[in-house]
C-alpha angles and dihedrals in degrees: 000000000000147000093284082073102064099076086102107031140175084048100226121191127005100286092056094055090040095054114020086052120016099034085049097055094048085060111042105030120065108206090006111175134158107212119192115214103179133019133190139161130058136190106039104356129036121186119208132174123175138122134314103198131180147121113233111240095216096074103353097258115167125220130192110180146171130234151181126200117190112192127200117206144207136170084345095297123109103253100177127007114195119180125187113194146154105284093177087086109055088035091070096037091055081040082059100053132079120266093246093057093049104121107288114192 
């Protein structure tokens, strides 16, 4: 969700994307969603944009960001996920907390 998380990336395989995103999240966001507002596409390519929402549990920051997915497809099966969204926001609530909160894998 931020640059922290790029440590790893690109997330490659199942457990990567279990535990370098959503295991992180589940940490470190209180209330976290992801919320799609618009879809479009189909076959090999879907287009979403919506809401990230959560409040950092390190110092209680909250985020409202949006965001836009964009899925490649093939044989029905996600072959490569690419999201663009408004890191400014993580970015300060992660700047508020202290460096020993700061998301730890």
């Amino acid at each position: 969700m931020d640059s922290s998380d790029a440590d790893e990336s690109p997330y490659i395989g199942l457990d990567a994307v279990r535990n370098l995103i959503f295991v992180r999240l589940q940490n470190d966001w209180d209330d976290f969603s992801l919320s799609a507002q618009e879809t479009t596409g189909g076959d090999e390519v879907v287009i979403a944009s919506g809401r990230f929402r959560g409040i950092f549990k390190a110092n209680g920051a909250a985020v409202n960001a949006q965001f836009v997915q964009v899925f490649q497809f093939r044989d029905g099966k996600i072959l490569k996920p690419q999201a663009y969204t408004d890191t400014a926001q993580f970015k300060e609530a992660l700047a508020r907390a202290p460096v020993s909160a700061v998301m730890t894998p």
